[in-house]
C-alpha positions as CSV (number, residue, x, y, z in Angstrom):
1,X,13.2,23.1,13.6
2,X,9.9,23.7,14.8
3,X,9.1,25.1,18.4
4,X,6.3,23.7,19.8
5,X,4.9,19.6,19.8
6,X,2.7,18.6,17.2
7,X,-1.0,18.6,17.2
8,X,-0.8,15.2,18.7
9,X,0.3,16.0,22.0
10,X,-3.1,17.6,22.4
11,X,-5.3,14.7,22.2
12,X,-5.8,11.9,24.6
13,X,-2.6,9.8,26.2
14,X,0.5,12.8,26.2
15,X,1.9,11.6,29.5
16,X,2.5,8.1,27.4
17,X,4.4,10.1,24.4
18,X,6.2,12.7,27.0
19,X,7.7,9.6,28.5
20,X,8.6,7.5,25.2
21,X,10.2,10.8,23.9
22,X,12.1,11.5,27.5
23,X,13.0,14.7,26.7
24,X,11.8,17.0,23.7
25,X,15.4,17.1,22.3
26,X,14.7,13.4,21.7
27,X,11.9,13.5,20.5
28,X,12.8,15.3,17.6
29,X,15.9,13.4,17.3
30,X,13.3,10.3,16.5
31,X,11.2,12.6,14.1
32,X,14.1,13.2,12.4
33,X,14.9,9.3,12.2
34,X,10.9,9.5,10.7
35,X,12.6,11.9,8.1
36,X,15.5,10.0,7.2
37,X,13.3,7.0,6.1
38,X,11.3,9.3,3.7
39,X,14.8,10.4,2.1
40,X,16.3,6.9,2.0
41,X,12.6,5.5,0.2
42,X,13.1,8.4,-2.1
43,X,16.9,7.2,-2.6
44,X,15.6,3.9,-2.8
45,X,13.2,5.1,-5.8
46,X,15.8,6.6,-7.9
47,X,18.0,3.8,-7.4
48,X,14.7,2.2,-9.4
49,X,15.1,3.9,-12.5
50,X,19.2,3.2,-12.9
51,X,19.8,1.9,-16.1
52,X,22.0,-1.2,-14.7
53,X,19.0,-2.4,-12.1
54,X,16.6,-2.1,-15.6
55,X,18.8,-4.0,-17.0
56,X,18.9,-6.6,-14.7
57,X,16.5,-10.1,-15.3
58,X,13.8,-9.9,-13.2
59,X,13.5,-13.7,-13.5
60,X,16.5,-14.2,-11.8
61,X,17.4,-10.8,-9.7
62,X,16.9,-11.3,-5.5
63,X,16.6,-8.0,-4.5
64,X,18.2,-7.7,-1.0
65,X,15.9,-4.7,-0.1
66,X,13.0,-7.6,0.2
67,X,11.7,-8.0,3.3
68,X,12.5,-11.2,5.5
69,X,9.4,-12.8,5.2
70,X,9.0,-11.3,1.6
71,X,12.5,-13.5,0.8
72,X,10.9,-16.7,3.1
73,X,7.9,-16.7,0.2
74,X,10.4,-16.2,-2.8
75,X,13.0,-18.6,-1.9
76,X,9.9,-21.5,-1.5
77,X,8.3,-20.4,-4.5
78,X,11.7,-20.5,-6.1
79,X,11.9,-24.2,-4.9
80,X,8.6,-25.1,-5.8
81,X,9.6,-24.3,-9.3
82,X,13.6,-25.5,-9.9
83,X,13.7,-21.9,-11.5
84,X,17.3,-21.9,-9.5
85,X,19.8,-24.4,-10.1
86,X,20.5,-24.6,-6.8
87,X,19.2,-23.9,-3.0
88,X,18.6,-19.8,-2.7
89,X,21.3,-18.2,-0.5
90,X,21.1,-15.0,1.1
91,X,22.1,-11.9,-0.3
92,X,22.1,-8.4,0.6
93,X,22.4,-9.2,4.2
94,X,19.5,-11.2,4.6
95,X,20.2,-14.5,6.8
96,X,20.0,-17.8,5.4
97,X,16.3,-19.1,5.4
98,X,14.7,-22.5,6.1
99,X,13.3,-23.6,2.7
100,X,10.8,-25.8,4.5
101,X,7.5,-24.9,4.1
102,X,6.5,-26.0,7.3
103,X,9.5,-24.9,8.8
104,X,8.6,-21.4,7.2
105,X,5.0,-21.2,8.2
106,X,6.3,-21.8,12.1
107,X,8.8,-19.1,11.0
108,X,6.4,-16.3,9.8
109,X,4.0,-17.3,13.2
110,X,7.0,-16.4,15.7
111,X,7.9,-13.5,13.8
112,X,4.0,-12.1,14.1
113,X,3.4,-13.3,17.7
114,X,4.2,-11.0,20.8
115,X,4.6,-13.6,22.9
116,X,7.0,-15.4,21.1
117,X,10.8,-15.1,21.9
118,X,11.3,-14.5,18.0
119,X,8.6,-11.7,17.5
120,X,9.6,-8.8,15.5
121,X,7.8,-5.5,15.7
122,X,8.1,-3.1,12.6
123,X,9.8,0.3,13.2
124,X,10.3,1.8,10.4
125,X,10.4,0.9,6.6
126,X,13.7,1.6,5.3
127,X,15.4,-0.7,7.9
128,X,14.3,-4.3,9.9
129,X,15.2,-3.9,13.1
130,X,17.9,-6.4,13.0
131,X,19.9,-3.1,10.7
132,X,19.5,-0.8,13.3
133,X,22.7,-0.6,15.1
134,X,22.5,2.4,17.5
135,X,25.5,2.8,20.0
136,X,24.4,1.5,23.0
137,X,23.4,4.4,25.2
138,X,20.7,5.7,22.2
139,X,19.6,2.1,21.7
140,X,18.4,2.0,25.9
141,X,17.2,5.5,26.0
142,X,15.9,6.2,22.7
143,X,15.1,3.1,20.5
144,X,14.0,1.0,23.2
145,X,12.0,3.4,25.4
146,X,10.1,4.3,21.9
147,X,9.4,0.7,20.9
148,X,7.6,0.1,23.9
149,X,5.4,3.2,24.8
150,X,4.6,2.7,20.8
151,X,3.0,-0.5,21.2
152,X,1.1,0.7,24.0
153,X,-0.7,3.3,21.7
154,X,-0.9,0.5,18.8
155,X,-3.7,-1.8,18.7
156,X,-1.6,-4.2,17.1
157,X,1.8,-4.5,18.2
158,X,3.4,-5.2,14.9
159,X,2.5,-2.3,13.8
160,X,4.7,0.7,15.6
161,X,5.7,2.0,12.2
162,X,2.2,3.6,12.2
163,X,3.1,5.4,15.3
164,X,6.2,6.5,13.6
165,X,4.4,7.5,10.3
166,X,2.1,9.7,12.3
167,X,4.9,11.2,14.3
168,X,6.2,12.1,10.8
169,X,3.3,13.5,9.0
170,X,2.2,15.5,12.5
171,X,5.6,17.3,12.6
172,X,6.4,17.9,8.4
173,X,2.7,17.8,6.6
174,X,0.7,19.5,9.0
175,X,3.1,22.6,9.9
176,X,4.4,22.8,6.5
177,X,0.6,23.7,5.3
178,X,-0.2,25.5,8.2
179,X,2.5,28.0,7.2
180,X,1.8,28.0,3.5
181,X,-1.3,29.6,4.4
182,X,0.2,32.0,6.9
183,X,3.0,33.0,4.4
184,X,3.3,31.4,0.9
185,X,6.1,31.3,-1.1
186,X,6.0,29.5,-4.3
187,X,9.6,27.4,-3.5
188,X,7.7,26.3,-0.3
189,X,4.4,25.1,-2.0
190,X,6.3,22.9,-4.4
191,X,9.0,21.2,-1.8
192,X,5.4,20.6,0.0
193,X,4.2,18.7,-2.6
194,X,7.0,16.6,-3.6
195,X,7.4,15.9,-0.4
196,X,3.7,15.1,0.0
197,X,4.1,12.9,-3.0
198,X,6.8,10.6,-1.4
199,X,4.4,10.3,1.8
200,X,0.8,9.6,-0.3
201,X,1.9,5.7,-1.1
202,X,3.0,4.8,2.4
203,X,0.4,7.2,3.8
204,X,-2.7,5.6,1.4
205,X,-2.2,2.1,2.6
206,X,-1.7,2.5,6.2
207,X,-5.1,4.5,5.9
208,X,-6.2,1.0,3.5
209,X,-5.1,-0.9,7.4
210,X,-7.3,2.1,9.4
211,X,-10.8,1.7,7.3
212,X,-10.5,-2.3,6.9
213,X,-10.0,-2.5,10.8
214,X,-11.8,0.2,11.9
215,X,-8.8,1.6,13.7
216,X,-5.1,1.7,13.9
217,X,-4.5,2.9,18.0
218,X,-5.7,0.9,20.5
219,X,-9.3,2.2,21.6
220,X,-8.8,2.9,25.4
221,X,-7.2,6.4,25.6
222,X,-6.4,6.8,22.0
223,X,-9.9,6.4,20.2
224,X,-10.6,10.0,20.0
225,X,-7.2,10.6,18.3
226,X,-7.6,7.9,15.8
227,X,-11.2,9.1,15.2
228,X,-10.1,13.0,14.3
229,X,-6.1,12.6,12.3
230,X,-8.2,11.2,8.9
231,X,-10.0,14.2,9.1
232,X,-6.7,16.6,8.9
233,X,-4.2,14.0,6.9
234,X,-6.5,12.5,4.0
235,X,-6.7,15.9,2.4
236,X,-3.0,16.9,3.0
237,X,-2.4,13.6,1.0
238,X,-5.2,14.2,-1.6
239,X,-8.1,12.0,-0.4
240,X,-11.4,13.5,-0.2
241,X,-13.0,12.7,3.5
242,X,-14.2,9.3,4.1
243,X,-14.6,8.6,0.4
244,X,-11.8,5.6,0.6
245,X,-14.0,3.8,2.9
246,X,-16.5,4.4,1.3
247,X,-15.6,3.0,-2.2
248,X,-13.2,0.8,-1.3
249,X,-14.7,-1.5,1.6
250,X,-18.3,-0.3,1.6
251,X,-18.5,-0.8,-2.9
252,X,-15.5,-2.3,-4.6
253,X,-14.9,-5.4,-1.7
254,X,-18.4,-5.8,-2.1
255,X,-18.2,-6.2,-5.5
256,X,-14.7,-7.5,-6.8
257,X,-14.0,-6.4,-9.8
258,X,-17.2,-8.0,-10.9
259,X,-19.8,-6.0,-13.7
260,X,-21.5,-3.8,-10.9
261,X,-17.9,-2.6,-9.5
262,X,-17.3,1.1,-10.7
263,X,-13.6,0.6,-11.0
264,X,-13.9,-2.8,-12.5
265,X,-11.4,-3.9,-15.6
266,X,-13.2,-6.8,-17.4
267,X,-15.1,-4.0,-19.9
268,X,-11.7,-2.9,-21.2
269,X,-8.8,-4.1,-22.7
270,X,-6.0,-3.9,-20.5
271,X,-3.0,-3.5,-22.7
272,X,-5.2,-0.8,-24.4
273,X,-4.3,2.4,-23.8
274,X,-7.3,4.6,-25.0
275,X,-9.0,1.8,-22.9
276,X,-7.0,2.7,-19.8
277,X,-7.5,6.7,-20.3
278,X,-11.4,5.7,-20.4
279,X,-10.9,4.2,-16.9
280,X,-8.9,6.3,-15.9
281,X,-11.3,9.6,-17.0
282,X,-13.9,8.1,-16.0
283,X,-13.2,8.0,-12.4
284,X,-11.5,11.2,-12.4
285,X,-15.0,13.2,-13.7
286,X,-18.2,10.8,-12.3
287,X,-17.3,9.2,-9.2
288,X,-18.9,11.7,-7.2
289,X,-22.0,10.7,-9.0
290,X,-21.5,7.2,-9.9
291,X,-20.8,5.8,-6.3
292,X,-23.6,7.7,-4.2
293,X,-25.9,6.1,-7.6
294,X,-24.5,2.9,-7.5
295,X,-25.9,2.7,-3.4
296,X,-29.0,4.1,-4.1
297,X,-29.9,2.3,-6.8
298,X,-28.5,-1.1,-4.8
299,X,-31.1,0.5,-1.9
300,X,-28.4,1.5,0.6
301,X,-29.7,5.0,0.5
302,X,-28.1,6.0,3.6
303,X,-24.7,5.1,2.2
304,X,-25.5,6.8,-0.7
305,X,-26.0,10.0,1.4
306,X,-23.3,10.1,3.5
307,X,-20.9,8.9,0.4
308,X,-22.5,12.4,-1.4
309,X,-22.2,14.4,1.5
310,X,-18.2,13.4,2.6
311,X,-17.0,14.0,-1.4
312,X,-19.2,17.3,-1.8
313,X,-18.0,18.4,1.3
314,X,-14.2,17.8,0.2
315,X,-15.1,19.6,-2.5
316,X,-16.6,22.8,-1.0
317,X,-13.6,22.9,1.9
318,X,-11.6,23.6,-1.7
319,X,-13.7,26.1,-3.2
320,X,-13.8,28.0,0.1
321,X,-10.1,27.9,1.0
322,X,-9.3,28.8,-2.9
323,X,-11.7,31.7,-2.9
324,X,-11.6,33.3,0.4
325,X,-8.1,32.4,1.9
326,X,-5.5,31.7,-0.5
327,X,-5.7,29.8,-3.6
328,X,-1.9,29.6,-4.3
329,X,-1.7,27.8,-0.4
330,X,-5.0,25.6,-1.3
331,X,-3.3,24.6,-5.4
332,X,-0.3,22.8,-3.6
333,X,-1.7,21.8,0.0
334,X,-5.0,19.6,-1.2
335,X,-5.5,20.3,-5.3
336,X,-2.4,19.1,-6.7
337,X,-2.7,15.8,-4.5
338,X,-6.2,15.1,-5.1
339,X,-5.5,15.3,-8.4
340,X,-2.6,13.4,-8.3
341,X,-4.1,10.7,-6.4
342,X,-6.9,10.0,-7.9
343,X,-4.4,8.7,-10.7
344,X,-2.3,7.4,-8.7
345,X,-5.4,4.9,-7.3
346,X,-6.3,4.1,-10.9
347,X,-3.2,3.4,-12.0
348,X,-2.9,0.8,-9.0
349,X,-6.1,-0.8,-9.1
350,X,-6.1,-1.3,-13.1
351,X,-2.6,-2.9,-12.1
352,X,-4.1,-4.9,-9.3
353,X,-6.7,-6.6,-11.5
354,X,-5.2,-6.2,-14.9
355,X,-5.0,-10.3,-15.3
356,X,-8.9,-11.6,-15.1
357,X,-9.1,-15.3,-15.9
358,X,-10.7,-16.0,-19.2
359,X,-12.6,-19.1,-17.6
360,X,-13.2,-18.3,-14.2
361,X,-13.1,-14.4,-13.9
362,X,-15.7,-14.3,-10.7
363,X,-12.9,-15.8,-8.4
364,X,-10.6,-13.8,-5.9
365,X,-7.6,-16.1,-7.1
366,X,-7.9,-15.5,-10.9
367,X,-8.7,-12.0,-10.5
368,X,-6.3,-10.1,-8.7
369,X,-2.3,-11.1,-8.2
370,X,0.3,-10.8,-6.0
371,X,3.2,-9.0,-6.2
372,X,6.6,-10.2,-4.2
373,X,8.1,-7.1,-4.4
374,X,10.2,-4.0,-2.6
375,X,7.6,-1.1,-3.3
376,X,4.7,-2.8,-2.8
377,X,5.3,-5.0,0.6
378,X,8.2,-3.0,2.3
379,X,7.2,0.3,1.8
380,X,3.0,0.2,1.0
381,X,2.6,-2.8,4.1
382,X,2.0,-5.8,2.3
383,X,0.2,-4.1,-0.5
384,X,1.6,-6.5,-3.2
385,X,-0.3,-9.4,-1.2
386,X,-3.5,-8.5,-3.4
387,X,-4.9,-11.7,-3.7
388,X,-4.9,-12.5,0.2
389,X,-6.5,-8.9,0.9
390,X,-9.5,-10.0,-1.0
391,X,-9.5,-13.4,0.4
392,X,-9.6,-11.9,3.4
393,X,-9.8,-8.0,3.8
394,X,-9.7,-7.9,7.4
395,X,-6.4,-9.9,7.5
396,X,-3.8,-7.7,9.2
397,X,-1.1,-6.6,6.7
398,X,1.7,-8.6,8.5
399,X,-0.2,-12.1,8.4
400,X,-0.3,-11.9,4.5
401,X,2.6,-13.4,3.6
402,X,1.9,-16.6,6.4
403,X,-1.2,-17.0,5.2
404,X,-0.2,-17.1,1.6
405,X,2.4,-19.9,2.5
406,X,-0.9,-21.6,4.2
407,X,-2.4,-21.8,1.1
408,X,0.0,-21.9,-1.3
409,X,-1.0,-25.5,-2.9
410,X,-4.8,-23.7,-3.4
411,X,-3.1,-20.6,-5.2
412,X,-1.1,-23.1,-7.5
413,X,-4.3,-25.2,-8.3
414,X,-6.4,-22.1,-8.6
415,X,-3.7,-20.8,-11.6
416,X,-2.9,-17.7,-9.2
417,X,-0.9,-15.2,-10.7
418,X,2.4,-14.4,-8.6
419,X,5.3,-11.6,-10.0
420,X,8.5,-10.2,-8.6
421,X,10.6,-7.4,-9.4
422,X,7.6,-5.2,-10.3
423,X,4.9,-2.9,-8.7
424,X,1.7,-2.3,-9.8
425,X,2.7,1.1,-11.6
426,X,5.1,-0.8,-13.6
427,X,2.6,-3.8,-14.2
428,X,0.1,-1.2,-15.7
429,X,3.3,0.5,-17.6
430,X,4.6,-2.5,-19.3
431,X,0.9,-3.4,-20.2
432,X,0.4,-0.3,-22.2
433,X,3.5,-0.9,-23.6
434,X,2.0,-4.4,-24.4
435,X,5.5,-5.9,-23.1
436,X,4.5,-9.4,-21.9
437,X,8.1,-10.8,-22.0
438,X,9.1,-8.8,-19.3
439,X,5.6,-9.4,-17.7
440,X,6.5,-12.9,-18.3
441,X,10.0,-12.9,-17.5
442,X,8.5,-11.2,-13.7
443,X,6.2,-14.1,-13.2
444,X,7.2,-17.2,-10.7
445,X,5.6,-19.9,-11.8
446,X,3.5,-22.2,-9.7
447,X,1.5,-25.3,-10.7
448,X,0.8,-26.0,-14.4
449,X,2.7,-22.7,-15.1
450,X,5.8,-24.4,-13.8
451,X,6.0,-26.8,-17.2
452,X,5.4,-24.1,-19.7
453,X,8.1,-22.1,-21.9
454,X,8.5,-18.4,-21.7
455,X,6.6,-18.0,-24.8
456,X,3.5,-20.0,-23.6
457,X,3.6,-17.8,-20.3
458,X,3.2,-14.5,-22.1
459,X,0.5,-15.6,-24.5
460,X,-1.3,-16.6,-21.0
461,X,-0.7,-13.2,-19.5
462,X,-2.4,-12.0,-22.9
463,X,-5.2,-13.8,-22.5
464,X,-6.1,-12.2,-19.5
465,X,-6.2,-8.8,-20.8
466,X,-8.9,-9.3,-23.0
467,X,-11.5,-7.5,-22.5
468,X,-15.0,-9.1,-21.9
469,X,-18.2,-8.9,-23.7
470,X,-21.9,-8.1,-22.3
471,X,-22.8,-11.5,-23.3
472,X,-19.8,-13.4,-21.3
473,X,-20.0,-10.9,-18.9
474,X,-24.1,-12.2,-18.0
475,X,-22.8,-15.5,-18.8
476,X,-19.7,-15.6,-16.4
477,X,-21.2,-13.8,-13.2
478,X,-24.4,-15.0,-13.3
């Protein structure tokens, strides 16, 4: 147990966080709640890989850890298709839904709206609020107290699970480092990065909310704050400084996954894999040239500068701290998680944009997918919701699966790609695998795909993997 308050007390707005805590014994009995959700997501992950859940048929299989509005999508989709013989019913403790889609729309827009009697703020991940049944005295001096002076510090009031997260990472990542380079012990330095590697998913896409908004605390009192944690957290989680903003919104939302996109995926073969360890290498050894190139030669020279300058600088904070302090502290506090990141991210994104239509590869709704799925959208906020982010990468996390639903009929005549029961990982895995039955046993069909046989779906998922020439590639984007 540690001693003193985190870092965070120390920045702007304490008065706010001495009175949602009450007392400091409560406050740490919530950032041990914080814990417990990282040890339940880590249950939840094993749980993955049992042999009986495998065996189960993803075109079939509800899993009741979906969210609410997660299962709203489904059960329409479900509908839309007659791929249940008859009206969805709840499972796993999730109410029974209105398959309307209407009905649903008005649904998701109470459940997102603060001034509606039905709004639902998120907490935490492992549990919706409606599953959190405190005894009574807790629940008005604990639970309460903290949902409120939470959405105070929030600038969107959804989105109190970010306050939790940071309450998390403040009191575990950021001592547990601290004292690795104060007094190492090799036990130590590797519970710090497994735990660090349970954090970087959740941790990597709230960051993916904080550079697309420019911001996750409200700005009065809080700006400072929410200016400065990148700076310690990215490279406790393995991101170089300010790189992820750089490539992500400033280079690869610019580009989508079109020629000039450094992490693009029509050059290769995606069910190759000596195609996917080109990617994947080639990231890992040249970005830090690549991307401050590809904005000087596009004449953004000061992005190109400052993109140089933030990755060099990771770099040298490295070399320094591995040199002069203590290498064994700096190999499991920032080098095993960059390392492990930068992976991690291409193993996602070739996932993310694996399935490139053959006819139409320059549009957001044939080039990306969405994923309707417990890793993705409970844990990773909505992350599964590709196609939506690059419809619209300012839409707030929670509005993805409402605005999906809005435009539902446009993803169906657009031959939109939608699975369930898988992440991205396991998108990429099965694709090097070149397993396109269970690829096509995950899809939910929509529009024309509704009238085809299994068969006919997977030879369309392999279509999409081919890779594309230079001459259809000056053809196709021109």
């Amino acid at each position: 147990m540690l001693s003193a308050p985190p870092p965070f007390f120390f920045f702007g707005g304490p008065l706010k966080l001495v009175r949602l805590s009450l007392t400091t014994g409560i406050f740490w009995a919530n950032t041990s709640l914080c814990f417990t959700v990282q040890t339940c997501l880590a249950s939840r992950q094993i749980q993955e890989i049992n042999p009986v859940l495998l065996a189960m048929d993803p075109s079939t299989f509800i899993d009741p850890y979906l969210t609410p509005p997660d299962r709203l999508v489904l059960d329409n989709l479900l509908l839309d298709s007659q791929s249940t013989p008859e009206k969805p019913k709840s499972s796993g403790g999730t109410p029974d839904v209105p398959l309307d889609a209407d009905a649903t729309v008005s649904q998701l827009e109470a459940f997102n709206d603060p001034r509606h009697a039905d709004f639902v703020p998120t907490i935490f991940f492992t549990w919706d609020l409606k599953d959190i049944k405190l005894p009574p005295l807790l629940d008005a001096w604990l639970l309460q107290p903290y949902i409120k002076a939470a959405r105070s510090i929030v600038r969107v009031d959804t989105d109190v699970v970010m306050l939790t997260h940071l309450l998390l990472y403040f009191t575990t990542s950021v001592p547990s480092a601290i004292y690795l380079f104060r007094n190492f012990h090799w036990l130590h330095g590797v519970l710090h990065w497994i735990m660090q590697s349970y954090y970087v998913g959740t941790y990597t896409l709230m960051m993916h909310q904080h550079i697309h908004m420019g911001g996750i605390l409200k700005k009065r009192n809080w700006w400072l704050f929410d200016t400065i944690f990148p700076y310690i957290t990215d490279p406790l989680m393995g991101h170089t400084w300010n790189s992820y903003f750089y490539h992500h919104v400033k280079h690869h939302h610019v580009e989508g996954n079109g020629p000039d996109d450094l992490s693009s995926t029509i050059r290769y073969q995606r069910d190759s894999l000596a195609d996917f360890a080109c990617y994947v290498g080639r990231f890992y050894l040249f970005i830090w040239l690549e991307l401050p190139t590809y904005f000087l030669r596009k004449g953004k020279t000061l992005l190109g500068l400052k993109a140089a300058f933030w990755e060099l600088s990771s770099y040298l904070m490295m070399y320094l701290l591995w040199n002069y302090v203590s290498w064994r502290a700096t190999l499991f506090v920032f080098v095993l998680p960059f390392l492990q990141l930068r992976v991690g991210l291409m193993v996602g994104n070739w996932g993310q944009h694996a399935f490139v239509d053959e006819t139409d590869p320059n549009s957001d709704f044939r080039s990306s997918i969405t994923l309707i799925d417990v890793a993705s959208n409970r844990f990773c906020y909505n992350d599964g919701y590709h196609t939506s982010h690059h419809l619209n990468p300012r839409r707030h996390w929670r509005d993805h699966p409402l605005a999906f639903l809005r435009q539902k009929d446009r993803y169906a005549s657009e031959h939109a790609l939608v699975f369930r029961n898988i992440d991205y990982i396991m998108i990429t895995v099965r694709l090097m695998r070149k397993d396109y039955d269970h690829l096509a046993r995950c899809l939910v069909p929509m529009g024309d795909q509704i009238g085809m046989t299994h068969a006919e779906l997977a030879a369309m998922l392999r279509r999409k993997t081919r890779r594309f020439s230079e001459e259809e590639i000056k053809r196709k984007f021109a």
